[in-house]
MMTF fields as JSON, N, C-alpha, C and O atoms, coordinates in Angstrom:
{
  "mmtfVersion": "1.0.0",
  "mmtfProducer": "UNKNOWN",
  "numBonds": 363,
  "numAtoms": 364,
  "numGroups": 91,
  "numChains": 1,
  "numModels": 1,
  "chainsPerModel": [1],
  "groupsPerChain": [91],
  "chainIdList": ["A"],
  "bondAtomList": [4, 2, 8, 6, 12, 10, 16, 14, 20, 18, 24, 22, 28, 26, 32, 30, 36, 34, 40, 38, 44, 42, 48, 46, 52, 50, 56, 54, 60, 58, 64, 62, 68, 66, 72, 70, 76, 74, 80, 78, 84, 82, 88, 86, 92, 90, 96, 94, 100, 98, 104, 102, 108, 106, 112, 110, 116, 114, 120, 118, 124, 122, 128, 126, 132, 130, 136, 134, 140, 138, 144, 142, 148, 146, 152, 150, 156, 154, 160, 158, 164, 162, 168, 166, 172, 170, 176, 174, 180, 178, 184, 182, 188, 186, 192, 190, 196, 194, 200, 198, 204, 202, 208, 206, 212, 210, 216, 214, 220, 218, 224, 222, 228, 226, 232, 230, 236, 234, 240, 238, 244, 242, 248, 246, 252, 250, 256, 254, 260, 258, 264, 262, 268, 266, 272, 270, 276, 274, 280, 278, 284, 282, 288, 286, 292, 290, 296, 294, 300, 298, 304, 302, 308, 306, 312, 310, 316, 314, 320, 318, 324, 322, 328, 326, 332, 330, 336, 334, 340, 338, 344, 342, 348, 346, 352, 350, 356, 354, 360, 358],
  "bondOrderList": [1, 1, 1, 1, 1, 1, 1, 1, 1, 1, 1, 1, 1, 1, 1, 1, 1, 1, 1, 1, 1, 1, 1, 1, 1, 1, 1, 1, 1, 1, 1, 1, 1, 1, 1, 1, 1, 1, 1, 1, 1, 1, 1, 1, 1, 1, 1, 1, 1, 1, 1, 1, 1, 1, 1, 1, 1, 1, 1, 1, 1, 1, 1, 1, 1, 1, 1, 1, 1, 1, 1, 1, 1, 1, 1, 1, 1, 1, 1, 1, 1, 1, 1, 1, 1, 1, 1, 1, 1, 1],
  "groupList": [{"groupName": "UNK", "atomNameList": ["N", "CA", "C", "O"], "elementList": ["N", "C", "C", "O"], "formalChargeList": [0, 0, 0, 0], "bondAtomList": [1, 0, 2, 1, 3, 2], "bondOrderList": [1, 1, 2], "singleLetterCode": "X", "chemCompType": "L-PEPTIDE LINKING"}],
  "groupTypeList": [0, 0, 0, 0, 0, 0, 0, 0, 0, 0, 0, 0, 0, 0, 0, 0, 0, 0, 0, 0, 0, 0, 0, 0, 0, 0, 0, 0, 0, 0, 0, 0, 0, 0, 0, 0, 0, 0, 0, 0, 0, 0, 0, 0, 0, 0, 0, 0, 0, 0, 0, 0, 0, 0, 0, 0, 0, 0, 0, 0, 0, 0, 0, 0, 0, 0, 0, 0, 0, 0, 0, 0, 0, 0, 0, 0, 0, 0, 0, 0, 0, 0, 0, 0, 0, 0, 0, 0, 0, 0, 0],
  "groupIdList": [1, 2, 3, 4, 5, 6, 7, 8, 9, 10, 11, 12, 13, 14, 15, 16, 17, 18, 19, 20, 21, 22, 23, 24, 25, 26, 27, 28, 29, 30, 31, 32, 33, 34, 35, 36, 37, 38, 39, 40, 41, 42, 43, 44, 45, 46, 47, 48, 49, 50, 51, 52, 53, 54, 55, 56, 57, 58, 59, 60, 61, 62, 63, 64, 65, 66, 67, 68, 69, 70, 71, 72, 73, 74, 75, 76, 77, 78, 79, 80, 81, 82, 83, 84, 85, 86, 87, 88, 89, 90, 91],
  "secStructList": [7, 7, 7, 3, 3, 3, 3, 3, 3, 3, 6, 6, 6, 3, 3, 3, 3, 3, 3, 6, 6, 6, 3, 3, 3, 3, 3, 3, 7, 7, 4, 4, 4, 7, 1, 6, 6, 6, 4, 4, 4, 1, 1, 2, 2, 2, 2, 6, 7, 7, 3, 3, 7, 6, 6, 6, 1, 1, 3, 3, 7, 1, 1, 1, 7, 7, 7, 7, 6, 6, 6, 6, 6, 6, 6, 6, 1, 7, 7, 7, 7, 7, 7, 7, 1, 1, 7, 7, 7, 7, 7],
  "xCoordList": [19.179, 19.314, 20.639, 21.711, 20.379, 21.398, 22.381, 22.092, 23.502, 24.905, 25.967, 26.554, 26.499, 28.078, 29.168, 28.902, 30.166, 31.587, 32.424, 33.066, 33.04, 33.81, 33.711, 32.794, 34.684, 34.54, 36.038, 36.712, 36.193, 37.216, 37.133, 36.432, 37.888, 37.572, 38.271, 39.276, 37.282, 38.145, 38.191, 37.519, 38.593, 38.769, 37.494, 36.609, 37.371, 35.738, 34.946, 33.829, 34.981, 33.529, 32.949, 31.787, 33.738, 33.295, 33.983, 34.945, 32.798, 33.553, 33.41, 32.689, 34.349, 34.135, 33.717, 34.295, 32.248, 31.359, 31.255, 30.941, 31.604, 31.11, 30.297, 30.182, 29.483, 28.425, 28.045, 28.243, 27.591, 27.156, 26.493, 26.767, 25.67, 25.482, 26.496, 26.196, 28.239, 29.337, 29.105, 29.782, 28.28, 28.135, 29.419, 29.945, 30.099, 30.953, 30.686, 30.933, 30.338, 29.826, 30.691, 30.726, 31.326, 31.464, 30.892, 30.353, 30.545, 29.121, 30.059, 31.168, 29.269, 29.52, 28.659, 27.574, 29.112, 28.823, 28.168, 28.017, 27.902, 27.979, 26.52, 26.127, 26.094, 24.004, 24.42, 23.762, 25.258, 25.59, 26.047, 25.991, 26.502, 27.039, 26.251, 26.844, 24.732, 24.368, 23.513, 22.612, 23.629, 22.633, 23.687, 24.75, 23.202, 24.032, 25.24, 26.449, 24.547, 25.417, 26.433, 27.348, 26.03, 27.08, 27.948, 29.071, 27.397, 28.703, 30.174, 31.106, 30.329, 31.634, 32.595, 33.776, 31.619, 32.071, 32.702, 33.254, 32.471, 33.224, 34.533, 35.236, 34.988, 36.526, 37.069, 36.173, 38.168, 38.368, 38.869, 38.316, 39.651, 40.074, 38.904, 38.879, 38.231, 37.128, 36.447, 36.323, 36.064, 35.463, 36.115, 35.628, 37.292, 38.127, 38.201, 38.835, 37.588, 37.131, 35.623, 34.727, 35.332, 34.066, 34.89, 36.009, 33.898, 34.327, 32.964, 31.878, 33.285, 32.328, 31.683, 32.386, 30.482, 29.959, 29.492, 28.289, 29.72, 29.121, 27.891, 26.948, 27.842, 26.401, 24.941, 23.855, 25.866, 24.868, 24.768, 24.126, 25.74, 25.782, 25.919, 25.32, 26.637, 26.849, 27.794, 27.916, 28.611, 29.039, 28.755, 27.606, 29.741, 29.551, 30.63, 31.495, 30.735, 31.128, 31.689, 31.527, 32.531, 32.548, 31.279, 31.1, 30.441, 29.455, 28.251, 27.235, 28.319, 27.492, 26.342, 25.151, 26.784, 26.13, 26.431, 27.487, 24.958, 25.294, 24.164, 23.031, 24.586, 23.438, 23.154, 23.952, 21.486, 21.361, 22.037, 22.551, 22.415, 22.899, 22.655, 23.437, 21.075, 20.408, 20.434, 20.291, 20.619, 21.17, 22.466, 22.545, 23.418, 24.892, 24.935, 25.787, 23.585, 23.898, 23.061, 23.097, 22.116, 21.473, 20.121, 19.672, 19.778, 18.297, 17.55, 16.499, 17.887, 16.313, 17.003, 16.574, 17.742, 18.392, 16.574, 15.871, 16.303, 15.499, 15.818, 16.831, 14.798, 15.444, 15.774, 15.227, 16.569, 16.977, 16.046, 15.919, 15.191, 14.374, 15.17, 16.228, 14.954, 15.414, 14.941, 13.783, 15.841, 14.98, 14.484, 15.249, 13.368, 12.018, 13.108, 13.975, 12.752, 13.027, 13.068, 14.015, 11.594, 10.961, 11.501, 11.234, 12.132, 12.493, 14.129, 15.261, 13.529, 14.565, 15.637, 15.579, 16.521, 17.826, 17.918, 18.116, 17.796, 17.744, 19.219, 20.094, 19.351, 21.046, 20.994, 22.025],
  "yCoordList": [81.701, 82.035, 81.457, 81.463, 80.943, 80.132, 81.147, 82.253, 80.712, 81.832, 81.389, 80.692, 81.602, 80.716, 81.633, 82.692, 81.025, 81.545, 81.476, 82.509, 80.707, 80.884, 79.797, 78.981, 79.902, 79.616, 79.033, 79.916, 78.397, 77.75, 77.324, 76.412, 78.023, 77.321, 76.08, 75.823, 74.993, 74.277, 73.681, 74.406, 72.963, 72.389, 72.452, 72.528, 72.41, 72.185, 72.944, 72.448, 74.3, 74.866, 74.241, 73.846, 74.069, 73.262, 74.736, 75.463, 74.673, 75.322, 74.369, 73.381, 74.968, 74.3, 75.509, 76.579, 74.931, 76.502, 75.585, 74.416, 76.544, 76.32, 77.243, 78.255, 76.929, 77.037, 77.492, 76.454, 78.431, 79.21, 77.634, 77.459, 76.29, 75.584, 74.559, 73.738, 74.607, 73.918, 73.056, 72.04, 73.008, 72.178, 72.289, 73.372, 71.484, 72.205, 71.304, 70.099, 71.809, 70.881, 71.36, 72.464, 69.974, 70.598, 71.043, 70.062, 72.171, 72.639, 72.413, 72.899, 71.527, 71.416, 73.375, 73.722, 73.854, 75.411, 75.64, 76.734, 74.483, 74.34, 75.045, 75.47, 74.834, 75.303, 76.992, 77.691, 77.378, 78.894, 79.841, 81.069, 78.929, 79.135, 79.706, 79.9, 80.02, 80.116, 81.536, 81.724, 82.352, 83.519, 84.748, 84.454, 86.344, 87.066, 86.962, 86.977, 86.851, 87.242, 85.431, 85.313, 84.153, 82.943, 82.985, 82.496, 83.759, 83.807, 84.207, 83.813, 84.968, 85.413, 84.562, 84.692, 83.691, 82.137, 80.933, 80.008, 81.199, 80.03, 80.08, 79.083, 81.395, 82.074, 81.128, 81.199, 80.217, 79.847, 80.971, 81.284, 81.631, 82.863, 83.754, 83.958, 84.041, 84.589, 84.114, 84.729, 82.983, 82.006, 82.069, 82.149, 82.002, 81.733, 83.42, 83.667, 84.109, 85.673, 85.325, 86.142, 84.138, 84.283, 84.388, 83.908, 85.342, 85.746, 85.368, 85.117, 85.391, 85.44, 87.128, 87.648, 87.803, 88.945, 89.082, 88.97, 89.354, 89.124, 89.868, 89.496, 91.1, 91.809, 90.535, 90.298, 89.901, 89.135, 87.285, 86.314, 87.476, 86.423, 85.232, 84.236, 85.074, 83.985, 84.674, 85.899, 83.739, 83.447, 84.64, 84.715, 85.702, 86.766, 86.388, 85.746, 86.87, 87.529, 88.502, 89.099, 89.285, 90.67, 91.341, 92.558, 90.374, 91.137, 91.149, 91.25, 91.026, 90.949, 89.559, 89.776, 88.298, 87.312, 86.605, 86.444, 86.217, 85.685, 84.719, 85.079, 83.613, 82.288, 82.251, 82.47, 81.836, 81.775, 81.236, 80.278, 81.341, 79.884, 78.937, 78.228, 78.777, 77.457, 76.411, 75.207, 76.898, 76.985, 76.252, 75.142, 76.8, 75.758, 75.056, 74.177, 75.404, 73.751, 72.651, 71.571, 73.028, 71.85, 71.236, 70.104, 72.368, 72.259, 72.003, 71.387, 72.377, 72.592, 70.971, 70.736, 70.241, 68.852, 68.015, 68.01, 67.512, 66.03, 64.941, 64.297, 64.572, 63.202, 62.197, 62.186, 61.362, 60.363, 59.428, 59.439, 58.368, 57.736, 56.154, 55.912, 55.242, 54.648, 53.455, 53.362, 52.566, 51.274, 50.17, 49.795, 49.671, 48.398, 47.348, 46.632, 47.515, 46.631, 45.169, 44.51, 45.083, 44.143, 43.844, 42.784, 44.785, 44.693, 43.896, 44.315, 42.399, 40.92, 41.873, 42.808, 41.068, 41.27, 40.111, 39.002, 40.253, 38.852, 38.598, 39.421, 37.167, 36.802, 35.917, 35.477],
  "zCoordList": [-16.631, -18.035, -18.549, -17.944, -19.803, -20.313, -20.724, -21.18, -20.538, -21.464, -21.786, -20.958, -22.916, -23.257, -22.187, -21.619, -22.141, -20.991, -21.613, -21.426, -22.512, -23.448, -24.581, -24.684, -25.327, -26.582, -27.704, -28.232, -27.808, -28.985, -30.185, -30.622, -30.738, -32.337, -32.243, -31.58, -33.361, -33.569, -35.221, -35.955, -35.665, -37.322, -37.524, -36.672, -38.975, -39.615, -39.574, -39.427, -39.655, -38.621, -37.697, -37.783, -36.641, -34.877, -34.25, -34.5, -33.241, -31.78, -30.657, -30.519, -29.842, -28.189, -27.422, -27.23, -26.933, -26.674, -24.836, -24.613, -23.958, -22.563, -22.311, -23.003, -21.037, -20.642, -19.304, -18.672, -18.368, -17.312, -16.964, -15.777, -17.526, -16.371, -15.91, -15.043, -16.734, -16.635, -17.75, -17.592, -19.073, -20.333, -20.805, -20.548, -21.431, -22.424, -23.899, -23.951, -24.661, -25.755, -27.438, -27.982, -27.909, -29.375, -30.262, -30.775, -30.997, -31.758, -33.139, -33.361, -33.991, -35.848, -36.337, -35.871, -36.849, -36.66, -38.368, -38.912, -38.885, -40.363, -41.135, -42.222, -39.801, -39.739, -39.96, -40.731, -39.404, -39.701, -40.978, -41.044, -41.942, -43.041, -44.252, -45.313, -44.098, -44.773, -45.067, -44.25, -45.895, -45.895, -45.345, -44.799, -45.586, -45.586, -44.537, -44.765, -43.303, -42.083, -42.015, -41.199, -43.037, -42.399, -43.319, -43.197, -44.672, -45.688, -45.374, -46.074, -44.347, -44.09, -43.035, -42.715, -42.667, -42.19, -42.613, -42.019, -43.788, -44.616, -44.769, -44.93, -44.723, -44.562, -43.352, -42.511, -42.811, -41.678, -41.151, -40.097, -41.481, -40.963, -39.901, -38.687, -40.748, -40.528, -39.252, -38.192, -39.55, -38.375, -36.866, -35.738, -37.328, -36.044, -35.187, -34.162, -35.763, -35.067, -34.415, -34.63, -33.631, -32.963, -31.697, -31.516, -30.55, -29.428, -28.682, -29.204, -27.388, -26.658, -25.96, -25.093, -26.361, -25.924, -25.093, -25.328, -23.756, -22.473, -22.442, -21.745, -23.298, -23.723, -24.047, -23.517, -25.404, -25.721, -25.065, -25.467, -23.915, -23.551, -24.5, -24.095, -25.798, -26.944, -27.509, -27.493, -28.119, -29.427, -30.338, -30.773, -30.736, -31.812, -32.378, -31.782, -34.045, -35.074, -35.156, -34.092, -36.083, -36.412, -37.231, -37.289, -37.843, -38.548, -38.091, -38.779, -36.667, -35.924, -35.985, -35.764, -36.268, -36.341, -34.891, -34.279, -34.563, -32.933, -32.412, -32.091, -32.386, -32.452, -30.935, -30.023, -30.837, -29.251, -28.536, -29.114, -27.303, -26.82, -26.223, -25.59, -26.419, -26.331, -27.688, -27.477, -29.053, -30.127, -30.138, -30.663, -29.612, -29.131, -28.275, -28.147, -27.13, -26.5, -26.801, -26.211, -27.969, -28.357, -27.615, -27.433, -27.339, -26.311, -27.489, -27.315, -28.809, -29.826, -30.649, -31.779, -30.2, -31.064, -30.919, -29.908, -32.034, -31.773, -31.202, -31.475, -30.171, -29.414, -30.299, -31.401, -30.003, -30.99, -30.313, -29.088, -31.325, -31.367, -30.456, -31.036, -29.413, -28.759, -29.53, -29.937, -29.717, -30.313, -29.358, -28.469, -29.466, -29.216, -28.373, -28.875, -26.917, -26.176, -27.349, -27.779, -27.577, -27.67, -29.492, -30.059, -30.054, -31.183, -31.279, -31.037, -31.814, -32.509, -33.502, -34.302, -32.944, -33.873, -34.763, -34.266, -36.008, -36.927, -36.791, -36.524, -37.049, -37.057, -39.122, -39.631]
}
């Protein structure tokens, strides 16, 4: 089972979220900002109060907002589309 270990804020709404499988990945946190519980995120202040909850194994809030943490490591990202061996580069 996936679980964050700790956690850093960093500029921008980014964290530096590590990971129970040794991931450590920068998360843009910007997807969070929105709707009752991300409004109080926009505060940097605010933001910079995410902790890690060993209860919920992720990333909490004070207002109890707490994203999976398959979510921060980007298991649900779309593959990026690889381009055509066979696809000419015009010059």
């Amino acid at each position: 089972m996936l679980r964050v270990t700790e956690v850093e804020t960093l500029d921008g709404h980014r964290l530096r979220v590590g990971f129970n499988d040794g991931v450590v990945r920068d998360v843009d946190c910007s997807f969070l900002l929105h709707g009752t519980l991300g409004e109080p995120l926009r505060d940097p202040d605010y933001f910079k109060q995410a902790r890690v909850d060993e209860e919920a194994r992720t990333v909490v809030w004070p207002n109890g907002l707490d994203p999976a943490p398959e979510l921060l490591h980007g298991d649900n990202e779309p593959a990026t589309p690889k381009r055509s061996r066979s696809t000419a580069i015009q010059a």
